[in-house]
MOPAC internal coordinates of N, CA, C and O (Angstrom, degrees):
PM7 1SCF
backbone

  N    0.0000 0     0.00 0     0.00 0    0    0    0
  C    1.4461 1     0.00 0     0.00 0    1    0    0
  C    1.5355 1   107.56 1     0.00 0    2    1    0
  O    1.2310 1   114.29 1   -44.50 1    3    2    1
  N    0.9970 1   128.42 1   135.50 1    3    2    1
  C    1.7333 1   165.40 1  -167.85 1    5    3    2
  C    1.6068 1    83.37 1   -83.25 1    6    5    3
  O    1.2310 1   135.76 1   -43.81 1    7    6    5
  N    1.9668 1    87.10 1   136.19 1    7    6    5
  C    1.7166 1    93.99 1   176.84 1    9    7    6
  C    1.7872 1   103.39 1   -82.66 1   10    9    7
  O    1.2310 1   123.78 1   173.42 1   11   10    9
  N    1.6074 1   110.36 1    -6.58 1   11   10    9
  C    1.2991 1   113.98 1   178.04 1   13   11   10
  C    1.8753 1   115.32 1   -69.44 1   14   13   11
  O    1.2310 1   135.27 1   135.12 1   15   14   13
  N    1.1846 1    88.06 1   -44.88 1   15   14   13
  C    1.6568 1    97.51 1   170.23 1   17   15   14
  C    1.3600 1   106.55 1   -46.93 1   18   17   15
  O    1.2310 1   124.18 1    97.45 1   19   18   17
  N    1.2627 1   109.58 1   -82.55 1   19   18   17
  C    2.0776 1   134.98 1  -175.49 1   21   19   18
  C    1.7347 1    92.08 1   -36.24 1   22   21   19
  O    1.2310 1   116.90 1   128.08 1   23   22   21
  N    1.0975 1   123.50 1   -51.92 1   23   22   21
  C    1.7899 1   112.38 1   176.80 1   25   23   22
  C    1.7716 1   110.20 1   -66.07 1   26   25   23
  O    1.2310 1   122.40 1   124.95 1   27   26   25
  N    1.4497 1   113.01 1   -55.05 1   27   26   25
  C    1.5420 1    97.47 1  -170.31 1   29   27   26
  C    1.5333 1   107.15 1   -85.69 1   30   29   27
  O    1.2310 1   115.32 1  -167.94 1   31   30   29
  N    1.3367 1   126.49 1    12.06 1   31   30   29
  C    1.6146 1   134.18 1   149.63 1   33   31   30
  C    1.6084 1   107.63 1   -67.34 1   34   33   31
  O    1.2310 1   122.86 1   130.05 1   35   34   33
  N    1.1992 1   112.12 1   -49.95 1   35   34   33
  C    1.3386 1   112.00 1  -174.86 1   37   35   34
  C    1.2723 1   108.37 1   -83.15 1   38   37   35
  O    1.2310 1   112.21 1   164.58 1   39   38   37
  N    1.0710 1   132.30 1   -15.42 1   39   38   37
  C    1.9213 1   126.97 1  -176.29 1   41   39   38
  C    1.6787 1    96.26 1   -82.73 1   42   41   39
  O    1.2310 1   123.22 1   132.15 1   43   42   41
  N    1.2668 1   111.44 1   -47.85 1   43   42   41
  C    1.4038 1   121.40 1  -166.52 1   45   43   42
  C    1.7631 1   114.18 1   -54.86 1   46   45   43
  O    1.2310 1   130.27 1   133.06 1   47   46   45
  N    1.8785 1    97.79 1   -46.94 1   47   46   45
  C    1.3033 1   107.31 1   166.45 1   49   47   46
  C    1.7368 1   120.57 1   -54.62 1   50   49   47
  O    1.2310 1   116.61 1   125.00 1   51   50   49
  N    1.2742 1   124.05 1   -55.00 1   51   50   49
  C    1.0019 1   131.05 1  -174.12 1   53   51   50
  C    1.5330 1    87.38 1   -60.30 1   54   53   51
  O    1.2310 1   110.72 1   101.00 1   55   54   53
  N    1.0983 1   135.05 1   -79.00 1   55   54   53
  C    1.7621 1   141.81 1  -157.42 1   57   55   54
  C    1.8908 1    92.65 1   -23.16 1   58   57   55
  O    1.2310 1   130.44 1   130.46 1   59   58   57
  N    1.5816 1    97.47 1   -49.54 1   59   58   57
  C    1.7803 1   102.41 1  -156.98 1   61   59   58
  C    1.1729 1   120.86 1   -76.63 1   62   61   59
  O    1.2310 1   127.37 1   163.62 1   63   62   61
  N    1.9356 1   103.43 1   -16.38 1   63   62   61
  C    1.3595 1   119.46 1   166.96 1   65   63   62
  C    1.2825 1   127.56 1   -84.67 1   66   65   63
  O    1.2310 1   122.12 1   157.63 1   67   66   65
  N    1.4901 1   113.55 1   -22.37 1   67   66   65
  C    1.9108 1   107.13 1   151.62 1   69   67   66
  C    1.3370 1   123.96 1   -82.15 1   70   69   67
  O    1.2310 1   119.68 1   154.92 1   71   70   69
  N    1.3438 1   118.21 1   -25.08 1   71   70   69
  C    1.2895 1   115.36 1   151.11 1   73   71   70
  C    1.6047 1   138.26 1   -20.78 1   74   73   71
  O    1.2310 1   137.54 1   111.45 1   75   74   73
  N    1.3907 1    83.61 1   -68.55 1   75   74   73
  C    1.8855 1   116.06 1   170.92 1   77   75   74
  C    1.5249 1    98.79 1   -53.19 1   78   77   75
  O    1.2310 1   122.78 1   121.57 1   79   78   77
  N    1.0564 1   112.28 1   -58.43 1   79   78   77
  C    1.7010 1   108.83 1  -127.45 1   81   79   78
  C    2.1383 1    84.48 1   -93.88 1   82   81   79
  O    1.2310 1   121.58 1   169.38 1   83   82   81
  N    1.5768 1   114.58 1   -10.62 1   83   82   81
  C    1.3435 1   106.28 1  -163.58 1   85   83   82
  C    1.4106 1   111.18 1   -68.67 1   86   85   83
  O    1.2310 1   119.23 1   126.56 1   87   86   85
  N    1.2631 1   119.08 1   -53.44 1   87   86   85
  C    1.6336 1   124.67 1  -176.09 1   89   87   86
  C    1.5304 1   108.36 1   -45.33 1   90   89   87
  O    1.2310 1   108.77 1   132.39 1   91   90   89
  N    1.4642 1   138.62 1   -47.61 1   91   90   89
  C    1.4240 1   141.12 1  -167.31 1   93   91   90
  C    1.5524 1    90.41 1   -96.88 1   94   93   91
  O    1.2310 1   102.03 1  -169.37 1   95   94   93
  N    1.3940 1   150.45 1    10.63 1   95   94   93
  C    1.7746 1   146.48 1  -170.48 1   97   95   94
  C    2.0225 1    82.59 1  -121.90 1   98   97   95
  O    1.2310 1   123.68 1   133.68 1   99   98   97
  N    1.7083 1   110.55 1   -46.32 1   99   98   97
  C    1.4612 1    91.48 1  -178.40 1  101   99   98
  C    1.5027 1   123.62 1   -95.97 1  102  101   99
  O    1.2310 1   123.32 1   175.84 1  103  102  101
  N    1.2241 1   111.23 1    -4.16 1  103  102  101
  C    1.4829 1   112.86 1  -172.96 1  105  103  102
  C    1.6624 1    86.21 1   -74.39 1  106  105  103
  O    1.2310 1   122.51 1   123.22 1  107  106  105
  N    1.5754 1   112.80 1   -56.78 1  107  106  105
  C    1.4923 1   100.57 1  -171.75 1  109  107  106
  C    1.4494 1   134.03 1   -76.75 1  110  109  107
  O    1.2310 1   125.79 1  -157.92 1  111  110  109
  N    1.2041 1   106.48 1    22.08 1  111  110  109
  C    1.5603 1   120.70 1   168.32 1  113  111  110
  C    1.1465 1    96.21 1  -108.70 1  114  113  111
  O    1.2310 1   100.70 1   138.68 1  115  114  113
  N    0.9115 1   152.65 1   -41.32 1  115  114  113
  C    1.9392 1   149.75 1   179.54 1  117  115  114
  C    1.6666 1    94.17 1   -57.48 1  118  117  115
  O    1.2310 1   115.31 1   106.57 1  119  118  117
  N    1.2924 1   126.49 1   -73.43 1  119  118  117
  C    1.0465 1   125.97 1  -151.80 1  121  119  118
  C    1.8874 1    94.63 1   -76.54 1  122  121  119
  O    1.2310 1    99.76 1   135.29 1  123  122  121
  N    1.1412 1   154.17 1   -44.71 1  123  122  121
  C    0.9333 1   142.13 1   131.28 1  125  123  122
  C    1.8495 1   131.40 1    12.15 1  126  125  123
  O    1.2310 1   126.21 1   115.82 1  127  126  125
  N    1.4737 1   105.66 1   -64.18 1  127  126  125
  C    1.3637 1   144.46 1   169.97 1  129  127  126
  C    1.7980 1   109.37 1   -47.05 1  130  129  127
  O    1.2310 1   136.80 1   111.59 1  131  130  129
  N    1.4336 1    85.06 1   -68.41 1  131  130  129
  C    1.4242 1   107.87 1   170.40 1  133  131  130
  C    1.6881 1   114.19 1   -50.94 1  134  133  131
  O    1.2310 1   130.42 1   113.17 1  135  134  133
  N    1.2841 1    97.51 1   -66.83 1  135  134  133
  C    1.5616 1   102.20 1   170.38 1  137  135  134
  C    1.6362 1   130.92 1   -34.90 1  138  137  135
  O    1.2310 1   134.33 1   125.63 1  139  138  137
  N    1.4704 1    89.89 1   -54.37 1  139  138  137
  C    1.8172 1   107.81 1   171.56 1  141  139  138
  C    1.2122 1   124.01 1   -66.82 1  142  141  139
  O    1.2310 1   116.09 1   160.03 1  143  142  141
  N    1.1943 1   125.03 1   -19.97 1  143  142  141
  C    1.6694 1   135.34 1   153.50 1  145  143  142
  C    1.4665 1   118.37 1   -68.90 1  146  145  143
  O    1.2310 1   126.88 1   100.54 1  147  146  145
  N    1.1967 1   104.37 1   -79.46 1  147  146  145
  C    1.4964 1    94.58 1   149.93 1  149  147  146
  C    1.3574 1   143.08 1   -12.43 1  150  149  147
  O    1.2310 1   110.76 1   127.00 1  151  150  149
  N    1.3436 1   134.99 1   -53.00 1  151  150  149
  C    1.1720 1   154.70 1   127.61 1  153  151  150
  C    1.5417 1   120.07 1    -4.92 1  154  153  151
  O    1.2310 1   132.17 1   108.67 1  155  154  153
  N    1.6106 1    94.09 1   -71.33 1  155  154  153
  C    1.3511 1   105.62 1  -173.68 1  157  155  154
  C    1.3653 1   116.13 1   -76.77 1  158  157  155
  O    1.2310 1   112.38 1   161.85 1  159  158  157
  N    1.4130 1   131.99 1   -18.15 1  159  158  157
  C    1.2986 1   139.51 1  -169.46 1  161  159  158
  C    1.2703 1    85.92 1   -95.30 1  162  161  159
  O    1.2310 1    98.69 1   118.24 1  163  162  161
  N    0.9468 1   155.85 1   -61.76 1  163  162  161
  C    1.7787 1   151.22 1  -175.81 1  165  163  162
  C    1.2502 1   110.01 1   -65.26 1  166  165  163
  O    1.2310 1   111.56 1   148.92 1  167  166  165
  N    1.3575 1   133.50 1   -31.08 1  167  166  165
  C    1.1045 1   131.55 1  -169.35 1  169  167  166
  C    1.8633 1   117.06 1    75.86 1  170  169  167
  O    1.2310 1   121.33 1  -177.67 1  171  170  169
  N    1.6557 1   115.06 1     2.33 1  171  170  169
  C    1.1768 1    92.35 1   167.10 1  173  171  170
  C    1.1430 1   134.49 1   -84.12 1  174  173  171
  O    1.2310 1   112.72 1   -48.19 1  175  174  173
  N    1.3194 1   131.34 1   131.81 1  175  174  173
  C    1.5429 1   111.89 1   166.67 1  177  175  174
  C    1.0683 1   127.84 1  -129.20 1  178  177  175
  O    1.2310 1   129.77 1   -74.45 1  179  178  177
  N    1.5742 1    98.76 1   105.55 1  179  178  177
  C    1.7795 1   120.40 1  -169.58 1  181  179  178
  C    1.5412 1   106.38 1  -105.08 1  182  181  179
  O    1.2310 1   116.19 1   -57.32 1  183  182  181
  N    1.4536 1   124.85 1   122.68 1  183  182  181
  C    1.1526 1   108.50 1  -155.04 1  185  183  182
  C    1.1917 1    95.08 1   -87.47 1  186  185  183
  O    1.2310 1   110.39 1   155.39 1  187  186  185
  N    1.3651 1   135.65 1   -24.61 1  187  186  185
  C    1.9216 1   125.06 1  -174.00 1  189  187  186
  C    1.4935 1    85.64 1   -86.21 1  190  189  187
  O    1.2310 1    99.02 1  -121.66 1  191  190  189
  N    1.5885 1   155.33 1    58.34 1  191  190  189
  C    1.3993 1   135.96 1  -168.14 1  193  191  190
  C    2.3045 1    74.70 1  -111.99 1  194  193  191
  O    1.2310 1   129.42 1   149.41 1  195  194  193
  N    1.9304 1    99.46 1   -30.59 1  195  194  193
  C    1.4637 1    85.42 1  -160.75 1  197  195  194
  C    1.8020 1   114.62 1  -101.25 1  198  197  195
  O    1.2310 1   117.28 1  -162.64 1  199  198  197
  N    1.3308 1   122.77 1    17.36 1  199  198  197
  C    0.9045 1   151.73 1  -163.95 1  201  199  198
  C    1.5014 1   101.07 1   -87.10 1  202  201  199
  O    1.2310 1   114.94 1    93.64 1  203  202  201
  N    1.3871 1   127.20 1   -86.36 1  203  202  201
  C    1.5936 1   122.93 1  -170.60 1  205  203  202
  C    1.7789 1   100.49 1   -58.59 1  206  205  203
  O    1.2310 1   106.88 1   131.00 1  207  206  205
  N    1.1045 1   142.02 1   -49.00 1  207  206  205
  C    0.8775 1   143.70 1  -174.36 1  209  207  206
  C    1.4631 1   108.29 1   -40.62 1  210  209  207
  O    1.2310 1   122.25 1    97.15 1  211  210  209
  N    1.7741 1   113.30 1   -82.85 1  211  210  209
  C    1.2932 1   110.48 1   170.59 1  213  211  210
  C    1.7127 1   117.65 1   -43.91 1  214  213  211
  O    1.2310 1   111.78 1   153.87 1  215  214  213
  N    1.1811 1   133.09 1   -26.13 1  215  214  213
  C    1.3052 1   128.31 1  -178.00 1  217  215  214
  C    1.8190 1    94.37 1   -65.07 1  218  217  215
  O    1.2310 1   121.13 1   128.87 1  219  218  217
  N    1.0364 1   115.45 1   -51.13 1  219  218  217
  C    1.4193 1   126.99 1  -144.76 1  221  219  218
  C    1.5953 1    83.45 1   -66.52 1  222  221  219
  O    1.2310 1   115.89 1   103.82 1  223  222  221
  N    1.0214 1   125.40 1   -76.18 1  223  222  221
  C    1.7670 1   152.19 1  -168.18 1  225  223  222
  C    2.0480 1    92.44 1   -45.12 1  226  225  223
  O    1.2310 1   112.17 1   143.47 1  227  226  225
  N    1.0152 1   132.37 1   -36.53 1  227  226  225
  C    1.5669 1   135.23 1  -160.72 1  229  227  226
  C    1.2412 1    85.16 1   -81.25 1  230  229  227
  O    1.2310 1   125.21 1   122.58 1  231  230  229
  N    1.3823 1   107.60 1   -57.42 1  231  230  229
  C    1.7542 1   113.66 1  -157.15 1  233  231  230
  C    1.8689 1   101.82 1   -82.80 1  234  233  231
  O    1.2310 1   113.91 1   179.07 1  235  234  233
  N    1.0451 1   129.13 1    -0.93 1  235  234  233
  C    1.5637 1   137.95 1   145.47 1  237  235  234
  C    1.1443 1   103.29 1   -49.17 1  238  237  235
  O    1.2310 1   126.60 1    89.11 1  239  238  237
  N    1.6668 1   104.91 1   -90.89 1  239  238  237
  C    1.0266 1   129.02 1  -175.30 1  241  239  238
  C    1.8719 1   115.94 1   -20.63 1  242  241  239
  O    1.2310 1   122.03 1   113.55 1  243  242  241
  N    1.2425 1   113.72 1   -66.45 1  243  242  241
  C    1.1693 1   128.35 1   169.84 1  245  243  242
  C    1.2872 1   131.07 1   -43.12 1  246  245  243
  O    1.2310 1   121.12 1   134.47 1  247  246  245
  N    1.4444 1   115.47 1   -45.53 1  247  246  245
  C    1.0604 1   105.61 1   165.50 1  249  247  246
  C    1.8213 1   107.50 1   -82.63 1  250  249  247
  O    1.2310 1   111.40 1   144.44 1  251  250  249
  N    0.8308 1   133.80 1   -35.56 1  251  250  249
  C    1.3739 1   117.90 1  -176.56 1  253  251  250
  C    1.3458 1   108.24 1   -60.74 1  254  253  251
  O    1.2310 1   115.70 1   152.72 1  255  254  253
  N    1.1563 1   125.77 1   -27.28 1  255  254  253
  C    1.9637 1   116.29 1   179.00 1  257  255  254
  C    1.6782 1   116.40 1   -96.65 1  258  257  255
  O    1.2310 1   129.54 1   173.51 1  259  258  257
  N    1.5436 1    99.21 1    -6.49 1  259  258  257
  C    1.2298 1   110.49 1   171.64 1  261  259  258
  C    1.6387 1   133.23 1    -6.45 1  262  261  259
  O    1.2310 1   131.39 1   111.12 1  263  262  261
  N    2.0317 1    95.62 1   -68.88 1  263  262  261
  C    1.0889 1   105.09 1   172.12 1  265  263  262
  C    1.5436 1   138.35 1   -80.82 1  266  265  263
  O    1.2310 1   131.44 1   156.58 1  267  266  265
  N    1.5655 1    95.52 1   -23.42 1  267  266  265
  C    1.7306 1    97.29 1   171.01 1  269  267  266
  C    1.9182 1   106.03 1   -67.55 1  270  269  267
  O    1.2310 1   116.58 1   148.15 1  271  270  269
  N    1.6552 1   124.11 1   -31.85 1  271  270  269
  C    1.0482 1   120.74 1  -167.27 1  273  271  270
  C    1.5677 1    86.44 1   -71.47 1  274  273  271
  O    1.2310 1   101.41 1   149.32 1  275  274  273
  N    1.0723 1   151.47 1   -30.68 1  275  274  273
  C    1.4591 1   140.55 1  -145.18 1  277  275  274
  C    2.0099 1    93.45 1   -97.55 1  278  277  275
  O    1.2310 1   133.14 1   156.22 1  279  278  277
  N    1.3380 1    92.21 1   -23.78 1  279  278  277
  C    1.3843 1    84.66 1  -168.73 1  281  279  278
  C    1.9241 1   110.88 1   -79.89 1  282  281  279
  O    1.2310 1   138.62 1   156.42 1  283  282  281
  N    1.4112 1    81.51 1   -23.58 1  283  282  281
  C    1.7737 1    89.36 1   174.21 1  285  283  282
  C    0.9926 1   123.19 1   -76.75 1  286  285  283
  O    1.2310 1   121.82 1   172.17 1  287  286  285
  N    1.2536 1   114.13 1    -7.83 1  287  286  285
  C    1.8546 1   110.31 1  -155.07 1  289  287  286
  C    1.8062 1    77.39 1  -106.71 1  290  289  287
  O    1.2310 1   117.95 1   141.06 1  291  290  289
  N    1.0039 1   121.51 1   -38.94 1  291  290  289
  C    1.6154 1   125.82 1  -160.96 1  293  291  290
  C    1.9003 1    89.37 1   -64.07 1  294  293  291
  O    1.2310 1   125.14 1   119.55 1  295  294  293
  N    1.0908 1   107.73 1   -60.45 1  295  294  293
  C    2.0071 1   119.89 1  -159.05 1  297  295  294
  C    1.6147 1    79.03 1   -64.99 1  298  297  295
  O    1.2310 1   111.51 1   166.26 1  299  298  297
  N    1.6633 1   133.60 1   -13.74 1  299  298  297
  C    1.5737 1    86.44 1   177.93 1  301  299  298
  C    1.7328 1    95.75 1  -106.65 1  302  301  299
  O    1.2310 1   117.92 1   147.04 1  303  302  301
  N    1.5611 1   121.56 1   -32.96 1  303  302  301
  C    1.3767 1    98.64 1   173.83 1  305  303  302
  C    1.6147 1   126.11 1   -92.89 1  306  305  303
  O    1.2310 1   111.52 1  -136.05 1  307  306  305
  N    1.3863 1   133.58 1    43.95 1  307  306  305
  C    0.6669 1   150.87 1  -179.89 1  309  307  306
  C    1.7849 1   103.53 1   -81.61 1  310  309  307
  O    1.2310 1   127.37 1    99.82 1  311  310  309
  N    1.6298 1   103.43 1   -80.18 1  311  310  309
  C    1.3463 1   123.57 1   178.29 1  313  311  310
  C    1.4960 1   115.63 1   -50.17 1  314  313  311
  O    1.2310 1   122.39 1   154.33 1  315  314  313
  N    1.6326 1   113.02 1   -25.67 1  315  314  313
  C    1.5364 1   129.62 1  -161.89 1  317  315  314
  C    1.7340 1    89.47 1   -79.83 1  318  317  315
  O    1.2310 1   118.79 1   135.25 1  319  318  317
  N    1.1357 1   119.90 1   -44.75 1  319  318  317
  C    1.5411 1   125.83 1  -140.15 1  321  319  318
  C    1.8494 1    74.80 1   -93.69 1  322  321  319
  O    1.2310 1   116.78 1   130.28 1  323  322  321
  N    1.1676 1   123.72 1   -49.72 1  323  322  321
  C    1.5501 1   126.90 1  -155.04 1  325  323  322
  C    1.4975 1   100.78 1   -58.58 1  326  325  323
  O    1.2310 1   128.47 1   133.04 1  327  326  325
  N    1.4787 1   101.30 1   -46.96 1  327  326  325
  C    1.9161 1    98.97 1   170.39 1  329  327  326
  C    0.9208 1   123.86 1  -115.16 1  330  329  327
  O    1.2310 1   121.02 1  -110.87 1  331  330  329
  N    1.6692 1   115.65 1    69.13 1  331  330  329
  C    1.6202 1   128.10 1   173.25 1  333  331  330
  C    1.6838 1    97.71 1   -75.21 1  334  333  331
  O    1.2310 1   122.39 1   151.43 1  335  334  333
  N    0.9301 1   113.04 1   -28.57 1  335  334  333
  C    1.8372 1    97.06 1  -170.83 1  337  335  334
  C    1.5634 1    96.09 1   -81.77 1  338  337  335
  O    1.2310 1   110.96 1   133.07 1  339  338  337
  N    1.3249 1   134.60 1   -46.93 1  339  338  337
  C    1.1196 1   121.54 1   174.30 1  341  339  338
  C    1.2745 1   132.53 1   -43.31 1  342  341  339
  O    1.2310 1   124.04 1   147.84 1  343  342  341
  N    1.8372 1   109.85 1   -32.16 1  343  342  341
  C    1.3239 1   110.73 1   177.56 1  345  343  342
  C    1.1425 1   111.98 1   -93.86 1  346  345  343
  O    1.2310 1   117.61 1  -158.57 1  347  346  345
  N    1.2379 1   122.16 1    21.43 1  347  346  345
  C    1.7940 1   129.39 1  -177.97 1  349  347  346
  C    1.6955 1   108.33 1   -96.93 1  350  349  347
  O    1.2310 1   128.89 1   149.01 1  351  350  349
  N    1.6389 1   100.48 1   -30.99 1  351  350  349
  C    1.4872 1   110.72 1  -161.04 1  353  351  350
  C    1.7562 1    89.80 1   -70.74 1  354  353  351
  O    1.2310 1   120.10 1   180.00 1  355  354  353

């Protein structure tokens, strides 16, 4: 295996892993955001006030992108797994 391969194997991975991980990393910074304004315009500050919320909103999130994330992760190890002997030679 080519150190050219082993680099655009590894760029590709990382690419598919912000991919994945962006929808549930930005939903819970918005709602977060939201929270902290909130906060400050009321003046409460309860520190578990932003805790179930963001849980609640991630785990939304998650399942609603569920399947496009499943579909990405598959289209990249799909082809990877199909030519393991190739990438052995």
């Amino acid at each position: 295996m080519s150190e050219d391969v082993l680099i655009d194997l590894g760029r590709r991975a990382m690419l598919v892993t912000l991919m994945v991980s962006a929808p549930m990393l930005l939903s819970g910074m918005v709602i977060g955001l939201i929270i902290s304004i909130f906060q400050s315009v009321t003046q409460i500050q309860e520190i578990t006030l932003t805790f179930v919320p963001k849980i609640v909103i991630v785990m939304a999130t998650f399942l609603l992108f569920l399947p496009w994330m499943l579909s990405l992760m598959l289209d990249f190890t799909s082809p990877l797994l199909g030519d393991f002997r190739s990438l052995m030679n």
